[in-house]
N, C-alpha and C positions, 0 to 999 in steps of 0.2 A: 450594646443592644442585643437580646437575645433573638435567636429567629422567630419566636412567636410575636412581637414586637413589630420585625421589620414592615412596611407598606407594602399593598396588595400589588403597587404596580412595580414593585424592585424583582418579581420576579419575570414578568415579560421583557423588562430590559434586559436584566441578566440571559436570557436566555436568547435576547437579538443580538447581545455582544460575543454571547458563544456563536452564533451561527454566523457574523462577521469575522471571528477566528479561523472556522471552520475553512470558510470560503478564502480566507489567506494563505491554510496550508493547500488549499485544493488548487489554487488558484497556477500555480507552476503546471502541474497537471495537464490543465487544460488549456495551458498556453500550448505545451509541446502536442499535443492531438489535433489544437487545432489547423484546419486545411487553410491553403492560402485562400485571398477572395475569388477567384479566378475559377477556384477549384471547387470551392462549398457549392453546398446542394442546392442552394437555393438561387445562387448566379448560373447552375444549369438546367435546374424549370427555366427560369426565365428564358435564356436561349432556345430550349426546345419549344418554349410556346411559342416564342417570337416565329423561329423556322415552320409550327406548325400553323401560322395563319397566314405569314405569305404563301406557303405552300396552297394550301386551300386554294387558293385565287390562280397559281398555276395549275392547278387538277383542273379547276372549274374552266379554264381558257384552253387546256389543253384538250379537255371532252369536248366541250362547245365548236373545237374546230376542228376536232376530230372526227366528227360524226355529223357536222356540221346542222346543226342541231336548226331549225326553220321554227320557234312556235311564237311567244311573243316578244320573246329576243331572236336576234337574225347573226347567223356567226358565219352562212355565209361569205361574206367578204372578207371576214377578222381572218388578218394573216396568222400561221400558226408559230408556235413556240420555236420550231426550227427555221423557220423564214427571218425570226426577228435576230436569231441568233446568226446565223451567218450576214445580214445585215450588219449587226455588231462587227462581227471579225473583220467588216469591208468599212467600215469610217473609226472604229477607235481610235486606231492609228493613223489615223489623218490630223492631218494640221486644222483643217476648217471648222472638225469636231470638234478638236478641244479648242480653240477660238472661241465657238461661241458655249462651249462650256465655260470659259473662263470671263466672259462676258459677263454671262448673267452672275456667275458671281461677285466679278466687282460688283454692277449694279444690287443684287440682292445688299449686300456687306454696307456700300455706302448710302444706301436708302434706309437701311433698319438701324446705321449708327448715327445716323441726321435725328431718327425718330428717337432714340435714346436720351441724346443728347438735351433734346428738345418736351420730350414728354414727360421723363421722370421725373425734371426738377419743378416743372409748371403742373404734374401731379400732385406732387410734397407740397407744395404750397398751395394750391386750390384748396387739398382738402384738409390742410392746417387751418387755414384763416378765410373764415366764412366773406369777407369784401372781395376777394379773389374770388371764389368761388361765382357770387353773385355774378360780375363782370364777364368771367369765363364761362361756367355752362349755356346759357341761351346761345353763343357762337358755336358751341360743339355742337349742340344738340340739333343745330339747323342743319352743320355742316356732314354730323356725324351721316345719318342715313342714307348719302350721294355716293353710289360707288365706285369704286375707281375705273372701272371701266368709264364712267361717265365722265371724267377728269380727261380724259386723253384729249379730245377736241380744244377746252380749254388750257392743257399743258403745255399742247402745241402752240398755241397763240403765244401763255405765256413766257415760255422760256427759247433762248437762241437757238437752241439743238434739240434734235431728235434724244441725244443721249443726256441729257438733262430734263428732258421730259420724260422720259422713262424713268430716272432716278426718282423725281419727282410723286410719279405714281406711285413708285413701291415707300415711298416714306410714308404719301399719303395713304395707302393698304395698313402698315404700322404703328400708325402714329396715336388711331384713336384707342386700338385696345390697350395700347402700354399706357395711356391718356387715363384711362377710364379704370385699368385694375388698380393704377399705383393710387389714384382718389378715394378706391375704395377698400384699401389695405391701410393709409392712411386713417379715414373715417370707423374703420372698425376696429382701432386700435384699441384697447383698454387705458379710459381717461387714469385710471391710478397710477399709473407707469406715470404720466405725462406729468400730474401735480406732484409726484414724489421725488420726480428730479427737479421740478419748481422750488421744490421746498427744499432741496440742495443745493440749491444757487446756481442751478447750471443757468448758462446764457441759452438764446434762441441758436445760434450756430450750434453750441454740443449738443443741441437736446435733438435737433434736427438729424446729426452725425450718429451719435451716440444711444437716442430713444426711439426716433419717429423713423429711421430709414432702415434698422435692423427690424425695428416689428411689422413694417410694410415689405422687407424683400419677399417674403413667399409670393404674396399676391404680384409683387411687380416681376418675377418671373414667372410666376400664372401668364401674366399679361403679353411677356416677350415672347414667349410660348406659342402663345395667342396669334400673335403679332406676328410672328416668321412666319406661320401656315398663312395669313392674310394677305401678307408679303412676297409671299412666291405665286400665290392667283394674281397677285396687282401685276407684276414682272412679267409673266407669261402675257398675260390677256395684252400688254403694255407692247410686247415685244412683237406680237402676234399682228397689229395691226400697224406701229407705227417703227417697229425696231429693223435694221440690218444685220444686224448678229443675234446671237443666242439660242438659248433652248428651243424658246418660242417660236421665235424666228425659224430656226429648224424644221422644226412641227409642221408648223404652217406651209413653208415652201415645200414639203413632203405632202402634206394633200393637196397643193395645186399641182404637182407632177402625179401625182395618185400614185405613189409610192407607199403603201400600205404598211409595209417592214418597215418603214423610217418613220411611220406616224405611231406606230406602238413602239419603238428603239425613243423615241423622244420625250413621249409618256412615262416611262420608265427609268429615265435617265431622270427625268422633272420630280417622280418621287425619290429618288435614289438621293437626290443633291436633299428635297427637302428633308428627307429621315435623319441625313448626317446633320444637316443646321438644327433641327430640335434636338439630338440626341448630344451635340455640342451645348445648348443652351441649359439642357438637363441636367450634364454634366459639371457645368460651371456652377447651378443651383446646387447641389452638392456641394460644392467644395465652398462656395461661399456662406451653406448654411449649415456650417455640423452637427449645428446641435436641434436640427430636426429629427437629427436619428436616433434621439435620447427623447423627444417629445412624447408625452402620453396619447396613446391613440395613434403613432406613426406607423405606417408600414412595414410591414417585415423582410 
């Protein structure tokens, strides 16, 4: 065939097969330039923003009680950054600190894997099969809107132990966002995936395994996400009123002594625990979903 002959589109191929060449001789290259992940430019914005917005919130705590600033926030009483900090140096190392720091973490751990265990799979099927669905929603959505704070009087009733009522609450703080994303990561799945493994004979178990649970994890980590921040207000508020140990606990018995340094050292500590459980949670979403970071439209 002479070149006048050949089809108008043999030359944009040809010319995406040279630039697939290209990028295989280039490709050594810029493997050896490239920085580890640790070190790229873009894992250090991220760290500098991150230091630059909790900083923010210590400039803004440090002026405020620095100059003790009266207009219609009061910073009067707000103990200052040096006060909470030698507070630290005086319970870190104490046993009773980390008691109920390690408190609330069992409790946190065993509330959010009760809600796991319990929401994701009664998710997947809700919002697979509409007869589920029917039976289930009107009980959520009664149930949904009562917050957990409101659960403690009846947790108490129902369960033997104060520390079983606590657990209690934080599953119930958990239970419905992971309830409710993983319904609706299910529900906006793309029906073609679903009939094209129909029409490959898969069973309801692989198609579950294999279609409906890989194309709902995003959302069902949205949801646990969700779920942990929900999860550590149910804990606290839990622990606050009816708990002996813990963060909360701490907190609390720190403004009935009007210990000031120990009620901001406890606040801090309660974000400090939550940042690591979402950035654990974030973390695991990553590794379980890789090929988010090849999706169209992903983040950089």
């Amino acid at each position: 065939m002479s070149a006048e002959a050949m089809p108008a589109t043999d030359g944009p191929i040809i010319r995406y097969f040279e630039r697939e060449k290209l990028d295989e001789i280039a490709a050594p290259a810029q493997k050896t330039l490239r920085l580890p992940f640790w070190f790229s430019s873009d894992r250090v914005i991220t760290v500098v923003s991150a230091c630059l917005s909790i900083g923010c919130l210590f400039v803004i705590w440090y002026l405020g009680t620095r100059y003790r600033i009266n207009l219609f926030i009061r910073f009067q009483n707000i103990p200052t950054p040096h006060e909470v900090f030698v507070q630290a140096g005086e319970v870190i190392g104490s046993t009773k600190f980390l008691i109920n720091i390690g408190m609330s973490l069992e409790r946190i751990l065993l509330g959010f894997a009760i809600a796991i265990i319990l929401g994701v799979p009664l998710g997947l099927l809700t919002g697979r099969y509409r007869r589920i669905r029917e039976l289930v929603m009107p009980a959520v959505e009664v149930l949904r809107p009562i917050p957990a704070i409101a659960w403690v009087p009846m947790s108490i009733m129902l369960w033997p132990s104060n520390e079983s009522s606590i657990i209690f609450i934080t599953f119930i703080g958990a239970f419905f966002p992971i309830l409710l994303n993983t319904i609706h990561g299910v529900e906006a799945m793309d029906g073609v995936l679903l009939r094209a493994a129909q029409c490959l004979g898969a069973s309801e178990p692989r198609l579950f395994w294999h279609v409906i649970l890989p194309g709902a994890l995003s959302q069902i980590f949205t949801g646990l996400a969700i779920g942990m921040g929900v999860a550590w207000v149910s804990l606290i508020a839990a622990e606050m009123i009816s708990g002996q140990f813990g963060v909360g606990y701490y907190t609390w018995e720190a403004y009935s002594l009007v210990n000031y340094p120990a009620i901001v050292l406890g606040m801090i500590t309660i974000g400090m625990l939550g940042l690591l459980c979402s950035g654990a949670i974030r973390l695991i979403g990553r590794l379980t979903m890789p090929w988010l970071a090849f999706a169209p439209g992903s983040r950089k």
